[in-house]
N, CA, C and O atoms as CSV, one atom per row, in Angstrom:
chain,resi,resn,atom,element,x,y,z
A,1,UNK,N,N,-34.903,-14.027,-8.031
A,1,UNK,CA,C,-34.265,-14.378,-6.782
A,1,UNK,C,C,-32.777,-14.031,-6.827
A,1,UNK,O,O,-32.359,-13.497,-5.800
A,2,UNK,N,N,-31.767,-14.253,-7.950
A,2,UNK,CA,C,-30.891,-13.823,-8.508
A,2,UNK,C,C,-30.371,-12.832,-7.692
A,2,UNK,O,O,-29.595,-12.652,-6.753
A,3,UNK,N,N,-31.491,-11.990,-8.816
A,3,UNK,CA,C,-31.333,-10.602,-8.641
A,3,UNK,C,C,-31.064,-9.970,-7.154
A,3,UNK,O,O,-30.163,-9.205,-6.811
A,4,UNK,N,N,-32.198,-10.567,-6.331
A,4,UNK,CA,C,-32.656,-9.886,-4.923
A,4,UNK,C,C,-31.329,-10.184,-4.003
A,4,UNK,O,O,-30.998,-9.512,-3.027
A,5,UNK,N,N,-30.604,-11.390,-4.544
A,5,UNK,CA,C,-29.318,-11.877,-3.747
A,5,UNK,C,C,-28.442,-10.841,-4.052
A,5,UNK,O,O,-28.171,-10.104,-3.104
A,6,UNK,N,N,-27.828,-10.540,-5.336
A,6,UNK,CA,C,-26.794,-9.669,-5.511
A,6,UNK,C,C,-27.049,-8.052,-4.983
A,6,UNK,O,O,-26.239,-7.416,-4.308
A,7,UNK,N,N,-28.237,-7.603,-5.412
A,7,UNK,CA,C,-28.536,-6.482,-4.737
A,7,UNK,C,C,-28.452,-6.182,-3.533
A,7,UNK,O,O,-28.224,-5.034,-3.151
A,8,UNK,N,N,-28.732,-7.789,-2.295
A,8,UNK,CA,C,-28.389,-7.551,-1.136
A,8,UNK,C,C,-26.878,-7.898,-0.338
A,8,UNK,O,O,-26.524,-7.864,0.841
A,9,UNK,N,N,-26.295,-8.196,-1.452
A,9,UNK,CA,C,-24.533,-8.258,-1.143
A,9,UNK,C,C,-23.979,-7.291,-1.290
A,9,UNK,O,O,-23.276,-6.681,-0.485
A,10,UNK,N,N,-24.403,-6.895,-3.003
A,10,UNK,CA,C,-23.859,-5.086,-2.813
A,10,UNK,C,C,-24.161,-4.230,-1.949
A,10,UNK,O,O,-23.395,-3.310,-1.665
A,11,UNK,N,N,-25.397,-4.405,-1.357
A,11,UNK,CA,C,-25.585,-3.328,-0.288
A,11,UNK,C,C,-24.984,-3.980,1.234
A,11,UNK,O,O,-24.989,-3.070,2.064
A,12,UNK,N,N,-24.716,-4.666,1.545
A,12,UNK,CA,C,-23.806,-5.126,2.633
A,12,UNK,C,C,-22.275,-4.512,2.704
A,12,UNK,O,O,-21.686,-3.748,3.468
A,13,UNK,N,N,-21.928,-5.269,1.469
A,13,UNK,CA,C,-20.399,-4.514,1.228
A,13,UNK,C,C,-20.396,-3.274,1.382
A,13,UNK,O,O,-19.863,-2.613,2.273
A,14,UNK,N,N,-21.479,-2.687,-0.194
A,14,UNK,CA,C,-21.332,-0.957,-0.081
A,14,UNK,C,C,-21.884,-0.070,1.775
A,14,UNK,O,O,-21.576,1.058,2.160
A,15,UNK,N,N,-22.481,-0.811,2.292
A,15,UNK,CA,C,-23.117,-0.239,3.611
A,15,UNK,C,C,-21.710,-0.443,4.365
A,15,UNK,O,O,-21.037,0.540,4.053
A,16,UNK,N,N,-21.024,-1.205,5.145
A,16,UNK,CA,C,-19.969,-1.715,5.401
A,16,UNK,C,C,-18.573,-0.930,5.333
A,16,UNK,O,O,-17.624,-0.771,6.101
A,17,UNK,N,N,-18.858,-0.582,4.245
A,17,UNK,CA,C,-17.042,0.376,3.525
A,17,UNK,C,C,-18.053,1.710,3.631
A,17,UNK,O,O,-17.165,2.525,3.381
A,18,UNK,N,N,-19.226,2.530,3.812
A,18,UNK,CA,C,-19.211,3.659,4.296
A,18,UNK,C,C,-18.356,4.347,5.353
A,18,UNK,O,O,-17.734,3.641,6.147
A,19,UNK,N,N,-18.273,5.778,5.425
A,19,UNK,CA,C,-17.485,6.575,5.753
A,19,UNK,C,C,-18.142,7.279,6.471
A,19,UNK,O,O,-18.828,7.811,5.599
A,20,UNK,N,N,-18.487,7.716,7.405
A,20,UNK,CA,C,-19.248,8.999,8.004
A,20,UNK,C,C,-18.723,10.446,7.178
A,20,UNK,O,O,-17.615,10.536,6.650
A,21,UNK,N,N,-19.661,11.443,7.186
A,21,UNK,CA,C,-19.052,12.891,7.043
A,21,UNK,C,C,-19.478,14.000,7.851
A,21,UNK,O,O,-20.648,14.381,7.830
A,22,UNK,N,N,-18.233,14.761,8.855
A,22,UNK,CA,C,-17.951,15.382,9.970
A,22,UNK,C,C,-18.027,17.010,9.626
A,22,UNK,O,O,-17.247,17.468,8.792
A,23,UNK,N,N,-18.894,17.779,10.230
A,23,UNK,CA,C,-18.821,18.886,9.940
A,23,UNK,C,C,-18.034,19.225,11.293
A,23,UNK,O,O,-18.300,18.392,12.159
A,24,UNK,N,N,-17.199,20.148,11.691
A,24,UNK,CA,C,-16.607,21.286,12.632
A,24,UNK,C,C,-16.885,22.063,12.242
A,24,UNK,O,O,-17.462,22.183,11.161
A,25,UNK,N,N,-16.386,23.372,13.436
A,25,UNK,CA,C,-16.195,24.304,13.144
A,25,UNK,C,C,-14.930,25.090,12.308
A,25,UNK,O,O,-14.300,24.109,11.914
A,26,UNK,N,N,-14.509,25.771,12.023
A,26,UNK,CA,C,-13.648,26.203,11.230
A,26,UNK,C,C,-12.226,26.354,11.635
A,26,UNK,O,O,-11.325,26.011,10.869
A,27,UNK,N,N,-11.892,27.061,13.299
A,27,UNK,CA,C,-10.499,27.136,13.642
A,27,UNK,C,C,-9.865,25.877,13.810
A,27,UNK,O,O,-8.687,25.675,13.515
A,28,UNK,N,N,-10.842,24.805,14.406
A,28,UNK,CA,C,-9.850,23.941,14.881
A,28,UNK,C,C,-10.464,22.800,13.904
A,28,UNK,O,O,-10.931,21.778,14.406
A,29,UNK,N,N,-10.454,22.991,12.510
A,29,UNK,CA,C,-11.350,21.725,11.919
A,29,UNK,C,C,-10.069,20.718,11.823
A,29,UNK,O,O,-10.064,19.589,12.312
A,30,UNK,N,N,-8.994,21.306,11.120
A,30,UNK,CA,C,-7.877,20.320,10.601
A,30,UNK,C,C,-7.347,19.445,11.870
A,30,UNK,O,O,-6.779,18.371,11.673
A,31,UNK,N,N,-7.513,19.841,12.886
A,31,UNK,CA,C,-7.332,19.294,14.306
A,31,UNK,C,C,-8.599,17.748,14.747
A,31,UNK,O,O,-8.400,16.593,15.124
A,32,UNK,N,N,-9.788,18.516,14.452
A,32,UNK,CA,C,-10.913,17.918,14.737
A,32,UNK,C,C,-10.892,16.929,13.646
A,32,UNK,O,O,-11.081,15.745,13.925
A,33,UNK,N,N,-10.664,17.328,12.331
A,33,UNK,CA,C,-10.500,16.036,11.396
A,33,UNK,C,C,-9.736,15.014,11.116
A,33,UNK,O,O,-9.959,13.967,10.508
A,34,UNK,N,N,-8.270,15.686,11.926
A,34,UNK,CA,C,-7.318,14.802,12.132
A,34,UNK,C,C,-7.939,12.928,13.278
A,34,UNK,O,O,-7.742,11.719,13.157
A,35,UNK,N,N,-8.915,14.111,14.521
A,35,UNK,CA,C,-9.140,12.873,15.593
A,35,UNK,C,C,-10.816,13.277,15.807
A,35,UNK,O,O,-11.346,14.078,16.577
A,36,UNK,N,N,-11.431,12.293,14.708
A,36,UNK,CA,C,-12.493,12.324,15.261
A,36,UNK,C,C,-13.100,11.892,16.240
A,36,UNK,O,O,-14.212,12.405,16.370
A,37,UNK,N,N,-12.806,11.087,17.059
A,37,UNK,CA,C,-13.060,9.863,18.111
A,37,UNK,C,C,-13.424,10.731,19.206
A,37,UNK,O,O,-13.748,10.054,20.181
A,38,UNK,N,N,-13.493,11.981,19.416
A,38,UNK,CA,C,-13.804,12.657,20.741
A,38,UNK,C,C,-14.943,13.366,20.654
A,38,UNK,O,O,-15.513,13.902,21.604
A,39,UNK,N,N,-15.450,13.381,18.982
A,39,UNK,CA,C,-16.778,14.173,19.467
A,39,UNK,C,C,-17.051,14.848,19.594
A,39,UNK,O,O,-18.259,15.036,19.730
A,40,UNK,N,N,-15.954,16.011,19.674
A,40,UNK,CA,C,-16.603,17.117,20.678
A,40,UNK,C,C,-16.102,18.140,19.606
A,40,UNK,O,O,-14.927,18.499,19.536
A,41,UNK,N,N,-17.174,18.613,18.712
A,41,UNK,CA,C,-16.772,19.787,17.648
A,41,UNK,C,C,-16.280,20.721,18.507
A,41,UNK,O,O,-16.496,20.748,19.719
A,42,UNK,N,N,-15.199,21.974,17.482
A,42,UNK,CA,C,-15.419,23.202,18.445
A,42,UNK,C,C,-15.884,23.922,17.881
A,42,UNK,O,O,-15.865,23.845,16.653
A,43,UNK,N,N,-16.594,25.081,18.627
A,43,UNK,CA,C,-17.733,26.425,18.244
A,43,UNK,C,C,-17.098,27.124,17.752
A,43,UNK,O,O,-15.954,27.416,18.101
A,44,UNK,N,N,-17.997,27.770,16.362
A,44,UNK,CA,C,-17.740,28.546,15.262
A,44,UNK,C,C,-18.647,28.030,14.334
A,44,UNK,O,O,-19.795,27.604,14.466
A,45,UNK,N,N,-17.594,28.202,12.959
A,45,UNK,CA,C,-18.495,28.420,12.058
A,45,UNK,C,C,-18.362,26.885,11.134
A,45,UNK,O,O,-17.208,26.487,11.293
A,46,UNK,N,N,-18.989,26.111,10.421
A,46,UNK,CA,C,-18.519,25.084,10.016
A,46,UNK,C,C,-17.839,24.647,8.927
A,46,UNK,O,O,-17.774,25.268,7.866
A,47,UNK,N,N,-17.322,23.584,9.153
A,47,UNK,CA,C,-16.630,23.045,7.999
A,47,UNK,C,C,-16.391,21.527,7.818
A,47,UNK,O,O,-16.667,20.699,8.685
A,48,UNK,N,N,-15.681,21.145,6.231
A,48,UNK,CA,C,-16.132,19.727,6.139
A,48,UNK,C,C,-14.840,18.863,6.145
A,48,UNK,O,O,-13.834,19.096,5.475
A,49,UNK,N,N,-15.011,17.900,6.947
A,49,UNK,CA,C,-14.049,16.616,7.084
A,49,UNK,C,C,-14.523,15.602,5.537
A,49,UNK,O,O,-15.583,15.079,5.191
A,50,UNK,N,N,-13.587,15.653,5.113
A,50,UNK,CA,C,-13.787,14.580,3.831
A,50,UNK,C,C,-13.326,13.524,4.320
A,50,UNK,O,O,-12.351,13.430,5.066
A,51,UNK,N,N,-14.319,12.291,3.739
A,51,UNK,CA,C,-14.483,10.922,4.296
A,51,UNK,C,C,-13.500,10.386,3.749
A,51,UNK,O,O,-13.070,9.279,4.072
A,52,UNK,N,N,-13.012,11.129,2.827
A,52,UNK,CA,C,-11.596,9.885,1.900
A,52,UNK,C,C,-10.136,9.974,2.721
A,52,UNK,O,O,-9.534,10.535,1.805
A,53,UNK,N,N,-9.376,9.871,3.507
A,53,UNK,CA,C,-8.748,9.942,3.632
A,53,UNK,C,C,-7.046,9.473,2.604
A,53,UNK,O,O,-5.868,9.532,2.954
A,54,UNK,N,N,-7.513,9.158,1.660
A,54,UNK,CA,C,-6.171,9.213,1.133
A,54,UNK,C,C,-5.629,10.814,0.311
A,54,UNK,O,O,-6.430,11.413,-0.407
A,55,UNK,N,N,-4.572,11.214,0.483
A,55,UNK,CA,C,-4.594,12.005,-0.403
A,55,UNK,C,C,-3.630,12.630,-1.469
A,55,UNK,O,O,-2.938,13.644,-1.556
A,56,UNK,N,N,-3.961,11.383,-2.345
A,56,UNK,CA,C,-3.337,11.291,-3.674
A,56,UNK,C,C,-4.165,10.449,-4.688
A,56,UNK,O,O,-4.785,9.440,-4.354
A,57,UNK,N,N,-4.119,11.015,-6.131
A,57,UNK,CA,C,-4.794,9.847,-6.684
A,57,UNK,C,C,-4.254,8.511,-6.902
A,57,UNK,O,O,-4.849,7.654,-7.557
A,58,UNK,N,N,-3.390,8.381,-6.478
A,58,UNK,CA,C,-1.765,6.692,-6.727
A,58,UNK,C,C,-2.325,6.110,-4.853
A,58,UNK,O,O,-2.061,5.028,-4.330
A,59,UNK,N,N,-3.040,7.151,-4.308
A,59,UNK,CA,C,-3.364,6.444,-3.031
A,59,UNK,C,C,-4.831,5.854,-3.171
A,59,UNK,O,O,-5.008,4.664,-2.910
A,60,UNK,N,N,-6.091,6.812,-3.656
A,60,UNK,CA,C,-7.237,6.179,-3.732
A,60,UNK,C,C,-7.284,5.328,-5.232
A,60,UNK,O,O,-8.404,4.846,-5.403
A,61,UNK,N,N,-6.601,5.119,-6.032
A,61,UNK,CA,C,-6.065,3.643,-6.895
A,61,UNK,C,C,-5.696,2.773,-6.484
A,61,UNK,O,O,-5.858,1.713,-7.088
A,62,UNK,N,N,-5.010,2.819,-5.231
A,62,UNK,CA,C,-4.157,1.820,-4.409
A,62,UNK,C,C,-5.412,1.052,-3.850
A,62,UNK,O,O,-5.596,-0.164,-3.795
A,63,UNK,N,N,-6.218,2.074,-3.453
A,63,UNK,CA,C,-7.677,1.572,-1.929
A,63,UNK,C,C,-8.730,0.627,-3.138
A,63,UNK,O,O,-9.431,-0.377,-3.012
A,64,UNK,N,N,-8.430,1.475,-4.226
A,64,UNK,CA,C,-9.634,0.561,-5.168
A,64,UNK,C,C,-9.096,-0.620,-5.561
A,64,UNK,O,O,-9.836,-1.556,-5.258
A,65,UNK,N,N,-8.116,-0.943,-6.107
A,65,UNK,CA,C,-7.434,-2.061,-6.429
A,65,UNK,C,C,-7.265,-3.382,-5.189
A,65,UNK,O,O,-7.394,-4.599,-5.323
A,66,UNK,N,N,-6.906,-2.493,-3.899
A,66,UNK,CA,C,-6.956,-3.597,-3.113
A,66,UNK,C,C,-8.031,-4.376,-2.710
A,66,UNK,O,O,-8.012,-5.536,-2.299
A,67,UNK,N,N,-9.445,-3.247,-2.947
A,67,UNK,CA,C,-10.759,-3.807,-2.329
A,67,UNK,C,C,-10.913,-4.497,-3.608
A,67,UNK,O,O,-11.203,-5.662,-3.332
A,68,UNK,N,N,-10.864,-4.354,-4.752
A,68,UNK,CA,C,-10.960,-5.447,-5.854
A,68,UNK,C,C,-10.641,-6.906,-5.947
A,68,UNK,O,O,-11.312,-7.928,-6.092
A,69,UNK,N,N,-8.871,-6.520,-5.758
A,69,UNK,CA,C,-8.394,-7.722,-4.924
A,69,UNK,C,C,-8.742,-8.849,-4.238
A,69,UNK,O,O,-8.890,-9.982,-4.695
A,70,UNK,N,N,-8.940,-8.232,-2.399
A,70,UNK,CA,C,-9.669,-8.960,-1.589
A,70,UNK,C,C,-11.154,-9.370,-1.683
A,70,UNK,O,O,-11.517,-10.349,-1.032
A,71,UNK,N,N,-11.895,-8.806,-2.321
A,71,UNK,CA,C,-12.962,-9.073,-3.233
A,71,UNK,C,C,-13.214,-10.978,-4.074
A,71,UNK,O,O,-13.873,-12.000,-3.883
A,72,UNK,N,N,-12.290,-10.487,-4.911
A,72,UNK,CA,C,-11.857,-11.369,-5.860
A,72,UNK,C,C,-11.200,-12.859,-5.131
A,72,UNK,O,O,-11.368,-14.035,-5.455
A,73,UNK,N,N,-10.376,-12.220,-3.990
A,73,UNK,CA,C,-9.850,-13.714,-3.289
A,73,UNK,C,C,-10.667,-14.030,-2.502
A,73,UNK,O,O,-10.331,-15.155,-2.132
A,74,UNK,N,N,-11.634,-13.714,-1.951
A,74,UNK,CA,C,-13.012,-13.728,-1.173
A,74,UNK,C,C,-14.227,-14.667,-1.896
A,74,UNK,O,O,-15.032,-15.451,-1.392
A,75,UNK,N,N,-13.985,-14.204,-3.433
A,75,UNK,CA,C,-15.635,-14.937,-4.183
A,75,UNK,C,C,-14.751,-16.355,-4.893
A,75,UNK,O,O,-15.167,-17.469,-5.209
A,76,UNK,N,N,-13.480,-15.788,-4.963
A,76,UNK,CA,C,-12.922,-17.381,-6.324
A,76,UNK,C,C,-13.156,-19.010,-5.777
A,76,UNK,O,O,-13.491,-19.997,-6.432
A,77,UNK,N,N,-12.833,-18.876,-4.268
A,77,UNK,CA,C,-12.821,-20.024,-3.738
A,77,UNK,C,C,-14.570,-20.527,-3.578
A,77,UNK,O,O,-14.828,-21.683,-3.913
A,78,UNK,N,N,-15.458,-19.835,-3.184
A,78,UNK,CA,C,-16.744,-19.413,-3.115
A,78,UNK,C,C,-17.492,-19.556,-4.436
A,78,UNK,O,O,-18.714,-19.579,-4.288
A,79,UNK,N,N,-17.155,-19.634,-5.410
A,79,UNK,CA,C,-17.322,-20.066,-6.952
A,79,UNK,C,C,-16.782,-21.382,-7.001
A,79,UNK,O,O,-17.557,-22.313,-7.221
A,80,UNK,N,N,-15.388,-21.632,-6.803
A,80,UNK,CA,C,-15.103,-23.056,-7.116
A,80,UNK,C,C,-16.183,-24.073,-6.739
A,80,UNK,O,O,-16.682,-24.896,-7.507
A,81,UNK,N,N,-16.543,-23.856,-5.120
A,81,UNK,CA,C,-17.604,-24.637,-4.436
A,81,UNK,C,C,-18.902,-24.367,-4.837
A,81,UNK,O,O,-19.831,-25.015,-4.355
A,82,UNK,N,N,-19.052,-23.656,-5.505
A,82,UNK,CA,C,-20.347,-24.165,-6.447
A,82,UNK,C,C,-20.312,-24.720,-7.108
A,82,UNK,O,O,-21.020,-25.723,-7.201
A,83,UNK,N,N,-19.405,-24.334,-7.977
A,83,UNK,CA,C,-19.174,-24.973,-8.936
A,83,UNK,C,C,-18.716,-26.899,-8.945
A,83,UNK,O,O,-18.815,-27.696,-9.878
A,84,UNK,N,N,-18.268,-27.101,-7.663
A,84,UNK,CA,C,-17.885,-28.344,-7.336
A,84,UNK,C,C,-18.943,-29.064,-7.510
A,84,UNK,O,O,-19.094,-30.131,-8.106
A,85,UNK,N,N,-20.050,-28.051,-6.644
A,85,UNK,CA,C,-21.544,-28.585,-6.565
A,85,UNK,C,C,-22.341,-28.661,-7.137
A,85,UNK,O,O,-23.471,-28.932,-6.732
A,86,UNK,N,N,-22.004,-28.435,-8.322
A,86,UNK,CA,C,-22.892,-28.484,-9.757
A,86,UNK,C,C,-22.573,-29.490,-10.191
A,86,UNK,O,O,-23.430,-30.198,-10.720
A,87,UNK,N,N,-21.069,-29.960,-10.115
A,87,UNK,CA,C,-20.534,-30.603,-10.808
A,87,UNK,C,C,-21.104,-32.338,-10.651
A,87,UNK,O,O,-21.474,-33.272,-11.363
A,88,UNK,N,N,-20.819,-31.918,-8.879
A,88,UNK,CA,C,-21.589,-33.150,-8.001
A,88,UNK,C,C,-23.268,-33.200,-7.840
A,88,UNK,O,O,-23.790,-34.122,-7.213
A,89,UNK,N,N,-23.791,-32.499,-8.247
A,89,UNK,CA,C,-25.015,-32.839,-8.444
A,89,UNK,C,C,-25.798,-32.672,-10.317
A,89,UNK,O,O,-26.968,-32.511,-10.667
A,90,UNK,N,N,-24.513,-32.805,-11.131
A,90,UNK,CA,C,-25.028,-32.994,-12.270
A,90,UNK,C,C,-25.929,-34.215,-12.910
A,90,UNK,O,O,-26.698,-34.092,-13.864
A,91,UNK,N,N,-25.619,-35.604,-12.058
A,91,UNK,CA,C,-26.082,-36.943,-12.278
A,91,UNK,C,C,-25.756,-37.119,-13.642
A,91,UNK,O,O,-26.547,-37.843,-14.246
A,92,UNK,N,N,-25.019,-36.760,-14.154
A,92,UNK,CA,C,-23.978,-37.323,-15.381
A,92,UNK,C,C,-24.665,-36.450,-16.519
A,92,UNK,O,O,-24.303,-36.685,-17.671
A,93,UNK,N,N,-25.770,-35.314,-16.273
A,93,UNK,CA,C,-26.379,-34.758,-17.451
A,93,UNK,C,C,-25.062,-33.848,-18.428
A,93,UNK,O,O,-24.191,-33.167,-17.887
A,94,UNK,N,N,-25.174,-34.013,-19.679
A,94,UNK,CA,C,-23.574,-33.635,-20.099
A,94,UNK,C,C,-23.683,-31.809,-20.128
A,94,UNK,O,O,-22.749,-31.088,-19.779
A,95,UNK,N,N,-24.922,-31.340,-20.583
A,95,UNK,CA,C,-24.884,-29.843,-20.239
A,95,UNK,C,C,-24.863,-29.286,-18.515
A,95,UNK,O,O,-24.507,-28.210,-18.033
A,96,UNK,N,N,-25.224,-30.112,-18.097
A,96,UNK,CA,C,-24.622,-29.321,-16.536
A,96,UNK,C,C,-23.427,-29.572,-15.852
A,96,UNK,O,O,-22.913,-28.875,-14.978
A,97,UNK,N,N,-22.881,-31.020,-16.502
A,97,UNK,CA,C,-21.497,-30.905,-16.599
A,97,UNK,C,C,-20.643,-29.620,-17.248
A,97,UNK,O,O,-19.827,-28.825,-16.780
A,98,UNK,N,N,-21.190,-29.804,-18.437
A,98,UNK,CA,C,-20.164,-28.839,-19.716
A,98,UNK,C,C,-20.549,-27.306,-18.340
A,98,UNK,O,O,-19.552,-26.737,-17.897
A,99,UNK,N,N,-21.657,-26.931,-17.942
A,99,UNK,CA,C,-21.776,-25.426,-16.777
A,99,UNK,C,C,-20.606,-25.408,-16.012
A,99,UNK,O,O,-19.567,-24.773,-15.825
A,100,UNK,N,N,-21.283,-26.455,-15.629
A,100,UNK,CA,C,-20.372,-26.199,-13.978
A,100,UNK,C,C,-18.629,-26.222,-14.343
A,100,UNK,O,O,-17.945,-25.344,-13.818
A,101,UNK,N,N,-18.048,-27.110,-15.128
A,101,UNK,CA,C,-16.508,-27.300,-15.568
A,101,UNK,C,C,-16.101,-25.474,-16.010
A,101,UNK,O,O,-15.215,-24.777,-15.517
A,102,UNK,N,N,-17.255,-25.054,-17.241
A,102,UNK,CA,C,-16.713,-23.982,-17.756
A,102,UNK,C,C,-16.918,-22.853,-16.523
A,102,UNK,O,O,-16.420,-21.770,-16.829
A,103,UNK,N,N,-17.631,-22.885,-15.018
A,103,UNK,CA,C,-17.795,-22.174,-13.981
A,103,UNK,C,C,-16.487,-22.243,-13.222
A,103,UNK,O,O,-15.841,-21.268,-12.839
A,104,UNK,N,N,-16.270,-23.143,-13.103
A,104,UNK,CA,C,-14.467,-23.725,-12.171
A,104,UNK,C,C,-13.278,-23.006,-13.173
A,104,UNK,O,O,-12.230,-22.505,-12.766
A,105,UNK,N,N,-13.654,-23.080,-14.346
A,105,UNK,CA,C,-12.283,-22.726,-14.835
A,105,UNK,C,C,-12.305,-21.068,-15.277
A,105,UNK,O,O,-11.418,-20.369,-14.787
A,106,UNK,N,N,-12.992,-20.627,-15.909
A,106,UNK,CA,C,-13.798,-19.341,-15.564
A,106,UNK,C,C,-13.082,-18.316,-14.155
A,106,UNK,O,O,-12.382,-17.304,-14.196
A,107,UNK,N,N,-13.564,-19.020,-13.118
A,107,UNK,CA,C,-13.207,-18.779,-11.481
A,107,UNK,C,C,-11.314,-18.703,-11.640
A,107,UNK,O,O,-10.422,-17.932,-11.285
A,108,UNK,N,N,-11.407,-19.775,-12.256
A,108,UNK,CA,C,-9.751,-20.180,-12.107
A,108,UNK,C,C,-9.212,-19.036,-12.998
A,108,UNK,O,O,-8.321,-18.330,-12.526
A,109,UNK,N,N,-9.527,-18.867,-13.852
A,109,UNK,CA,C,-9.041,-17.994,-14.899
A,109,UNK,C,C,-8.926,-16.663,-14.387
A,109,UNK,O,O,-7.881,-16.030,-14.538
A,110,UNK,N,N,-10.210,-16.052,-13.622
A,110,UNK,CA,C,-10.099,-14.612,-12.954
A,110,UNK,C,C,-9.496,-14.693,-11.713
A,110,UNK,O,O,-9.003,-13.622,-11.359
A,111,UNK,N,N,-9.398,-15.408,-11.105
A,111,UNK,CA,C,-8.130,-15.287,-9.799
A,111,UNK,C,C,-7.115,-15.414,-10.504
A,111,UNK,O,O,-6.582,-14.337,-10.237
A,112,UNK,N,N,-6.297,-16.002,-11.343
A,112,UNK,CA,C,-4.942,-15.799,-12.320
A,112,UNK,C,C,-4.990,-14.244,-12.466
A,112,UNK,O,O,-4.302,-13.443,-11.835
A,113,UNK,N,N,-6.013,-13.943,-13.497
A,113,UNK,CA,C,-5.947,-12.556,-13.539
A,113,UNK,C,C,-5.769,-11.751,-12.242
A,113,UNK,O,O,-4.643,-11.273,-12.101
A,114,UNK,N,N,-6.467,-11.560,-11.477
A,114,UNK,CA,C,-6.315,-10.941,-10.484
A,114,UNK,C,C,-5.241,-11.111,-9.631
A,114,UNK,O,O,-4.898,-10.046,-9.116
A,115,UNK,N,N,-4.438,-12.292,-9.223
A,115,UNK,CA,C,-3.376,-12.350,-8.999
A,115,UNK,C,C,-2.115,-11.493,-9.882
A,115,UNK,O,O,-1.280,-10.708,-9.432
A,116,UNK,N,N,-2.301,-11.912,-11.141
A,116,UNK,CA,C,-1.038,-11.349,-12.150
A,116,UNK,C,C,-1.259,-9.999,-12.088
A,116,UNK,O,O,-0.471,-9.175,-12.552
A,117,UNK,N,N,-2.623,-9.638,-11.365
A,117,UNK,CA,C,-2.630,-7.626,-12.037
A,117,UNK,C,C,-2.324,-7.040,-10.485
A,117,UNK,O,O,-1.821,-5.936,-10.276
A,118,UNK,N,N,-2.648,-7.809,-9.642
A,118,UNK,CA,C,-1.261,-7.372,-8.012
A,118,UNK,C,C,-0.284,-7.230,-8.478
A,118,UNK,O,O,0.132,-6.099,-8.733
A,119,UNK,N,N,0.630,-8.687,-8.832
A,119,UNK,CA,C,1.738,-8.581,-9.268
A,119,UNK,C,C,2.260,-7.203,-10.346
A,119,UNK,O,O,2.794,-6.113,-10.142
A,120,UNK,N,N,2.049,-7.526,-10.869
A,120,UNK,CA,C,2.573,-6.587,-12.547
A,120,UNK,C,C,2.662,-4.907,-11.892
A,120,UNK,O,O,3.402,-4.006,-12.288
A,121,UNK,N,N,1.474,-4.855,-10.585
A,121,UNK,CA,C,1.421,-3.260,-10.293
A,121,UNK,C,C,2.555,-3.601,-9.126
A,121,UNK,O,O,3.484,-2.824,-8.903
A,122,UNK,N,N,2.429,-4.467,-8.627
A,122,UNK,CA,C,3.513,-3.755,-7.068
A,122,UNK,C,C,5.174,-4.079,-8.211
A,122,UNK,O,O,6.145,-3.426,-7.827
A,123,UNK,N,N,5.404,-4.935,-9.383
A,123,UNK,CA,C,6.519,-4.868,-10.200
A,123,UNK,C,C,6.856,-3.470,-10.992
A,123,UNK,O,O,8.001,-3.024,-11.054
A,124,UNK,N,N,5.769,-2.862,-11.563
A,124,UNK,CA,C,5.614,-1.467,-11.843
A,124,UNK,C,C,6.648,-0.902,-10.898
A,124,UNK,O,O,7.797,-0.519,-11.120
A,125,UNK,N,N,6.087,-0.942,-10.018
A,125,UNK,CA,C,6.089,-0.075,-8.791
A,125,UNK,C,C,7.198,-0.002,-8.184
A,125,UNK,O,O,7.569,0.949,-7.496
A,126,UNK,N,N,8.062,-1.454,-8.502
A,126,UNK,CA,C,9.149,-1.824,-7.997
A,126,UNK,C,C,10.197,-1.093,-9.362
A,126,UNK,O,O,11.282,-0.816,-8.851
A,127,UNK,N,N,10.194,-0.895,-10.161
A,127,UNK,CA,C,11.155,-0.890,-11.461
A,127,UNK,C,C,11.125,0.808,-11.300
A,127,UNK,O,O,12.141,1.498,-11.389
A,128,UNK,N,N,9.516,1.439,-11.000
A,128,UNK,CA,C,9.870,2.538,-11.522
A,128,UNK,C,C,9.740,3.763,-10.219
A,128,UNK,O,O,9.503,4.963,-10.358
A,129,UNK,N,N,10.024,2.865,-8.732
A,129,UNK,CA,C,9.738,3.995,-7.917
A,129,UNK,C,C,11.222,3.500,-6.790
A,129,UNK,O,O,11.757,4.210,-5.938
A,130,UNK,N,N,11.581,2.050,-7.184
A,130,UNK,CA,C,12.698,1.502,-5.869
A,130,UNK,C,C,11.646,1.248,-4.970
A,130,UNK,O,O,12.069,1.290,-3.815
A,131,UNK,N,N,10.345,0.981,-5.044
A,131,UNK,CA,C,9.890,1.022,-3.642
A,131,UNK,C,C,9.457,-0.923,-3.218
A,131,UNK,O,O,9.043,-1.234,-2.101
């Protein structure tokens, strides 16, 4: 059951953050790829709109890190409350206590992380670009 849950979150998310990919024609592709919203290829011969729009690798690092991120601040709070609820429905058994405590702090521990590894990159970022 586990299993069938996570498989169908990843495919939500991963379905979700898809990209379409746009073929044109060739004269006016960089035009057509600039604004896709109209639809209306022009005639010729074809060519391909890449779905990534960033283009640098310090830009699609940027896109992965942030979806990590918001990710991460999305499930921590979402863990705590299970974990609350383990805690509260342990009926004093001391191993589902000892779960659920080492689940809360666990949670707690990777939002620290994930907080400090924002930080440390936009400080990077700050020391070695002025930005």
């Amino acid at each position: 059951m586990r299993k069938f849950i996570v498989i169908l979150i990843l495919s939500i998310i991963l379905l979700t953050q898809a990209s379409f990919i746009l073929a044109a024609a060739a004269p006016d592709c960089d035009t057509y790829c600039q604004n896709t919203s109209t639809w209306d290829p022009p005639e010729g011969e074809f060519c391909f709109c890449s779905p990534i729009s960033a283009t640098s690798v310090e830009a699609i690092v940027g896109r992965i890190t942030n979806w990590v991120f918001y990710i991460g601040i999305i499930l921590a709070p979402l863990m705590i409350i299970i974990g609350a609820f383990m805690f509260l429905t342990s009926a004093g058994e001391p191993d589902k206590v000892r779960r659920a405590k080492k689940l809360i702090i666990w949670t707690i521990i990777g939002l620290a992380v994930i907080l400090f590894s924002k930080g440390l990159i936009s400080l990077i970022k700050y020391i070695l670009l002025g930005t």
